[in-house]
VEXMIMAR-395253 format. One record per residue: x, y, z of N, C-alpha, C, O in turn; residue in one letter. Coordinates in steps of 0.1 Angstrom, whole numbers, plus 5000, padded with zeros to 4 digits. Example, Ala and Ser with C-alpha at 12.3 -4.5 7.8 and 13.67 -1.06 7.14 Angstrom:
BEGIN
513249435078512349555078513249675078514249675085A/512849785071513749895071512950005079513450115080S/
***
This chain:
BEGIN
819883007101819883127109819383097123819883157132X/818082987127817182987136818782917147819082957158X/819482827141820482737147821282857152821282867164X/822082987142822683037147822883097164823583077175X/821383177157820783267167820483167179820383227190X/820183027180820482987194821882987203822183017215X/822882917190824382927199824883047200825983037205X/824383187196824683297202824083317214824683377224X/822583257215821783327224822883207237823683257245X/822583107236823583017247824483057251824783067263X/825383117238826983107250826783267256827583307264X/825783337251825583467266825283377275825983347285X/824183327271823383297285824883187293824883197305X/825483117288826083027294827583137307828183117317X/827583257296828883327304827783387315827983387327X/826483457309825883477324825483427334825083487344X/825583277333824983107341826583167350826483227361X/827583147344828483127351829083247357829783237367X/828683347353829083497358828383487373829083487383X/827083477375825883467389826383357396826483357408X/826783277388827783107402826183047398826182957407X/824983047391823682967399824082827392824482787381X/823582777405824182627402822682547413822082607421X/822582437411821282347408821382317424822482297429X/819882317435820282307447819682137449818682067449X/821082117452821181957454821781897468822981937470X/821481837474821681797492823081787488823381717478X/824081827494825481777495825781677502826881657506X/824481567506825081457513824881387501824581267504X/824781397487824181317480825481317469825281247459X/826681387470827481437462828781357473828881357485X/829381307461830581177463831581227475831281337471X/832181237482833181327486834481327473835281417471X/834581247468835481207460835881327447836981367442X/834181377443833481497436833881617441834481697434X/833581627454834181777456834781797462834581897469X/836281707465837181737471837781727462838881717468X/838381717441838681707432837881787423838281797411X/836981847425836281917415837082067411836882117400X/837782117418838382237418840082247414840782347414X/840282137412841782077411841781997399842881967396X/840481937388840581837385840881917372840282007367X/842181827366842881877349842581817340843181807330X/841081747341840781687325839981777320839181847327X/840181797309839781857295838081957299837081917305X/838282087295836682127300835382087286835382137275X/834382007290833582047283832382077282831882027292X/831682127277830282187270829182017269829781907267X/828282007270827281887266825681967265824882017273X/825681937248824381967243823881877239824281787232X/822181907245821381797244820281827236819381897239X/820281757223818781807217817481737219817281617219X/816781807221815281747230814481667218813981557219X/814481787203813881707197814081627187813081597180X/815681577185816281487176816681367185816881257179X/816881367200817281267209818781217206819281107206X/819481337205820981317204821881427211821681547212X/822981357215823981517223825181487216825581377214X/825581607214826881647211827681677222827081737231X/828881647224829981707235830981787228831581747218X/831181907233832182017226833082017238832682017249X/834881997234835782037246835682217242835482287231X/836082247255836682407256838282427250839282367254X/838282517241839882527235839982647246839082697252X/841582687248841882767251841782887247841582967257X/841682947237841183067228839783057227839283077217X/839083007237837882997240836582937230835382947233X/837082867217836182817213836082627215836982557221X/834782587210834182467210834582397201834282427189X/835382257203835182177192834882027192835581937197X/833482017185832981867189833581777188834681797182X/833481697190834581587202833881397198834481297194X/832481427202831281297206829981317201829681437198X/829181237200828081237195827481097199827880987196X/826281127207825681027213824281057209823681157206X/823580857210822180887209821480857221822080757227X/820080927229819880917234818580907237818080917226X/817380907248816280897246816081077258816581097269X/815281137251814981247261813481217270813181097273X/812881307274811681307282810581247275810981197264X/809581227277808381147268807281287268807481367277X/806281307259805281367258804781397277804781307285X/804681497280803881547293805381517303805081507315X/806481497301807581487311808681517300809681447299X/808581627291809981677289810981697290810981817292X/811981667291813181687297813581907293813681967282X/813581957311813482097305814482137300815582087306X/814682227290815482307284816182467293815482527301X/817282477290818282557296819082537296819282447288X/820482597307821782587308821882577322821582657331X/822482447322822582407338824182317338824882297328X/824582267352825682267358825882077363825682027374X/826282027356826481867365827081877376828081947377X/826381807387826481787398826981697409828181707414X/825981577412826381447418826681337408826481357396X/827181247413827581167403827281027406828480987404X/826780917409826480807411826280617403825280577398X/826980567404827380497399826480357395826780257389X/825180377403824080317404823180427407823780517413X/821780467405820880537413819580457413819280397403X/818880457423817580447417816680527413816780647417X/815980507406814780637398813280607409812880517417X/812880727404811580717404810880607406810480577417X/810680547394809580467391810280287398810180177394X/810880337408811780217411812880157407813480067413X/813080207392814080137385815580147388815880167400X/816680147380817580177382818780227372818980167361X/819580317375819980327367821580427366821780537372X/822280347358823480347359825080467351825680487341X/825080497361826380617352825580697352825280737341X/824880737363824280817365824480987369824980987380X/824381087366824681247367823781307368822881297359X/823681387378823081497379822981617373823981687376X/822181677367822281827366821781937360822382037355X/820081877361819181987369818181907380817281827378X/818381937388817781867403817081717400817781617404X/816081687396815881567397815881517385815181417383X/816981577371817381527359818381497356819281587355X/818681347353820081347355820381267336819481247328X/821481247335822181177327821981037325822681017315X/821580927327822380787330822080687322821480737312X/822080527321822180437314820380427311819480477318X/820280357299819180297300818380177315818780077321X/817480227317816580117330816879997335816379907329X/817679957345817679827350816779797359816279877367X/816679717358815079647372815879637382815479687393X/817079587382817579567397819079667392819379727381X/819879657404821379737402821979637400822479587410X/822179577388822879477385822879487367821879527360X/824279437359824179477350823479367339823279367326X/823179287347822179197339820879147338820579037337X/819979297339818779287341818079427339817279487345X/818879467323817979577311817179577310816779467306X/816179687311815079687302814979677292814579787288X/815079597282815779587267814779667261815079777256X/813279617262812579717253812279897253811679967245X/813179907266813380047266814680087260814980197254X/815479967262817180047253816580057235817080137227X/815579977233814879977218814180117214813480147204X/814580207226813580307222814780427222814180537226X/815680447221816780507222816780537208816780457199X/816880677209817380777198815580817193815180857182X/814680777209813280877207813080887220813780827229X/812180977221811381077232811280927242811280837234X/811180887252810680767262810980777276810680687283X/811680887283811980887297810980967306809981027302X/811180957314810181037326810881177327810381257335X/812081227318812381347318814281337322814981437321X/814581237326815781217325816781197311816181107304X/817681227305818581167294819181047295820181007301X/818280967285818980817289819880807278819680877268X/821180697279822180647268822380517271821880467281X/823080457265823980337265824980357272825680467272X/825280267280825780207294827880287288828780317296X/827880287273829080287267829080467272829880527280X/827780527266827880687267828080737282828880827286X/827080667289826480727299828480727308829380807311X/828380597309830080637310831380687309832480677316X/830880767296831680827289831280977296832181057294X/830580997302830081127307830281127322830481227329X/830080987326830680967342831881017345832381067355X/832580977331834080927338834481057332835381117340X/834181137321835081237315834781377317835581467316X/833281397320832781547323832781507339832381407345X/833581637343834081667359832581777367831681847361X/832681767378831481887384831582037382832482107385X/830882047377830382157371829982157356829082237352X/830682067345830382067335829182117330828282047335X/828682257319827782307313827182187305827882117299X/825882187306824782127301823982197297823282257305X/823782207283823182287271821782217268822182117261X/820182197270819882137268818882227257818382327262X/818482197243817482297234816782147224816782017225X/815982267215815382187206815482237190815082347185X/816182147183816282127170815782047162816381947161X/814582067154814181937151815081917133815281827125X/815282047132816281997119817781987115818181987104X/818281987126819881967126820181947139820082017149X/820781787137820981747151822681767156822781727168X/823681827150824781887160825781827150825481727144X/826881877146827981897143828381777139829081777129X/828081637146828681487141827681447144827681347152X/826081497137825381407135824181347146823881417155X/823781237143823281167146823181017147822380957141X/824180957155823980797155823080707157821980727162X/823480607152822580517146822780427165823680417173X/821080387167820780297177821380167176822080147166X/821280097182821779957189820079897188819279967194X/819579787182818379707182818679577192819579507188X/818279557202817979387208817179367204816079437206X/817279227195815979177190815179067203815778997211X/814279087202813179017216813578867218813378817229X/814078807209814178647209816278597216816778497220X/816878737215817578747219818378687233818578777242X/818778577236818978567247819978637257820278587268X/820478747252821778837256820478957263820879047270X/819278957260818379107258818179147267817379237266X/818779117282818879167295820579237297820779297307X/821279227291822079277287822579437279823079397268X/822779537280823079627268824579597263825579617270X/824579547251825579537238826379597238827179577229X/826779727248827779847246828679827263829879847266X/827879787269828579697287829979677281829979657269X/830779677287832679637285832379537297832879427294X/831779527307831579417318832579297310832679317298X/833079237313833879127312832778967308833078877301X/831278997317830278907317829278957308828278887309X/829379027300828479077292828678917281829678867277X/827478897278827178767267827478787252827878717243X/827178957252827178987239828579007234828879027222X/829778977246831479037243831578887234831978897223X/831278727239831278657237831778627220831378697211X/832778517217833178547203833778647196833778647183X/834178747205834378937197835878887209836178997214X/836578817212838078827220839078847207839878917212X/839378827196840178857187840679017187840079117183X/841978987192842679127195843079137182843479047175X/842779297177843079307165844479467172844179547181X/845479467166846179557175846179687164845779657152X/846479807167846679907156848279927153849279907161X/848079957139850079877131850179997124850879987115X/849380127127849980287124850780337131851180297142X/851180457121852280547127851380627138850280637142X/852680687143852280797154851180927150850280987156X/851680947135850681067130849381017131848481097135X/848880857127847680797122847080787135845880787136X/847980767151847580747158846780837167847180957167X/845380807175844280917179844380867193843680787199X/845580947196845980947212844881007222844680977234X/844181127212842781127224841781027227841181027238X/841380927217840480827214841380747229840780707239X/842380737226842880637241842680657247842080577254X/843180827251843480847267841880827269841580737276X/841280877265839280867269838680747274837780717281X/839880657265838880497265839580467278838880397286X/840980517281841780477294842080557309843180567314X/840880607313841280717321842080717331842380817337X/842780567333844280517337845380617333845980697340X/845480567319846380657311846180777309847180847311X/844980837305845080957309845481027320846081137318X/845180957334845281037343847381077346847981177350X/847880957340848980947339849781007330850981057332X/849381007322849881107306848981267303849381367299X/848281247306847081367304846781317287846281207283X/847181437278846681427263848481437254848681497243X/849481387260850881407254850581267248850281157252X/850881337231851281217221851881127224851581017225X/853181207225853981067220854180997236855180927236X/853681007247853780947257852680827256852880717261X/851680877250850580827248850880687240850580567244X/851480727229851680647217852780527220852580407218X/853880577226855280467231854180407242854580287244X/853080427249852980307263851680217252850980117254X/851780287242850880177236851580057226851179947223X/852680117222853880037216854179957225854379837224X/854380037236855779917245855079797254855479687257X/853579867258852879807273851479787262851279667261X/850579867256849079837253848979727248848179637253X/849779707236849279577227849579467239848579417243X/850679427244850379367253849479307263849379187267X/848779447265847879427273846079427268845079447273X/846479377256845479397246844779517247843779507241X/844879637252844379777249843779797231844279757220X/842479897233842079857224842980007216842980097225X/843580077202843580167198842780197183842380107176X/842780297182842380337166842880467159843380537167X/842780507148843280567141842780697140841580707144X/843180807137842480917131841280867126840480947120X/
***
């Protein structure tokens, strides 16, 4: 019931967030031009991203047409630490940055804005370079450990760069007994003796150490039903931008051109 009575109380509050326009005041020299000269035009998919403060996981819900949510992703992630919470509400992604530096000097990558100085982005790099992780901070992912930002894996954080557009709703609450619709994923461990441990394991970088020995293209040999043409277009925002979310457009450039191109697919 306590669960209910929040996603009622949200999606008022989310129609009245957007009824008033209030949206997070952020320098517009700090916002891409790329962002908002496409932000009002832009046809990918709308969605919802909820963040639970006290399980350290977000769910992403796309927007259906007949107006409801259906979860989509499930990421783990590290929220605020004791005395730097990451605050709760309903707020609006903003800038988008592809490096940022933080605070505490660090850095950090796939980075999003949106509530003023809380953004989205990768676990800590010491420099802006992707080979110089804070590994023992990515070890701390899927608990409380940030200065109040939402940290993820370099895989998520990107996944939210590239697919939630400006303005996307950000739901952020606390559940400590049900962490969202698909769960709760399991962390990624670098073990300390690791020579890859400046690295995160989820990088597609081409130089990532950990890709090493993992080149065996394995191709997908399903039918078009079996085939999860949204899992592509997501992983290809190439393709997507080219096909949008059409099946079988989707499915023939993976027959005729993906395997080829070793593209990765998977199944329902």
């Amino acid at each position: 019931m306590r669960k209910l009575r929040f996603l009622i109380t949200g999606l008022l509050c989310v129609h009245m967030f957007l009824f008033t326009g209030a949206v997070d005041c952020v320098n517009a020299a700090e916002i891409p031009s790329a962002q908002t000269e496409t932000a009002s035009n832009d046809t990918r998919p709308d969605y919802v991203i909820y963040v639970n403060n006290a399980l350290n996981c977000v769910t992403i819900k796309q927007k259906n047409d007949d107006g409801t949510l259906t979860p989509v992703k499930a990421m783990v992630c590290s929220c605020g630490r004791e005395n730097r919470e990451t605050p709760e509400g309903i707020f609006q992604t903003s800038a988008y940055y592809e490096w940022r530096k933080m605070v505490d000097n660090t850095y950090g990558r796939y980075a999003v804005r949106f509530n003023r100085m809380i953004l989205f982005h990768s676990v800590p790099y010491i420099e802006s370079s992707p080979d110089t992780l804070e590994w023992e901070e990515y070890n701390k992912l899927g608990e409380n450990a940030s200065l109040g930002c939402v940290r993820l894996s370099v895989e998520d954080a990107k996944w939210i760069y590239d697919n939630c557009k400006q303005g996307t709703t950000v739901v952020v609450y606390s559940d400590s007994e049900t962490a969202g619709e698909l769960g709760k994923p399991s962390a990624i461990k670098i073990d300390e003796n690791s020579p890859y441990r400046t690295w995160d394991p989820t990088d597609a970088d081409r130089n990532n150490p950990w890709l090493a020995g993992k080149t065996e293209y394995v191709p997908f040999l399903g039918t078009i039903d079996e085939f999860n043409y949204v899992a592509y277009a997501d992983r290809y925002p190439d393709l997507r931008d080219a096909f949008g979310y059409d099946k079988n457009a989707l499915y023939e450039h993976y027959i005729n051109c993906g395997i080829n191109e070793r593209r990765i697919a998977v199944s329902n």
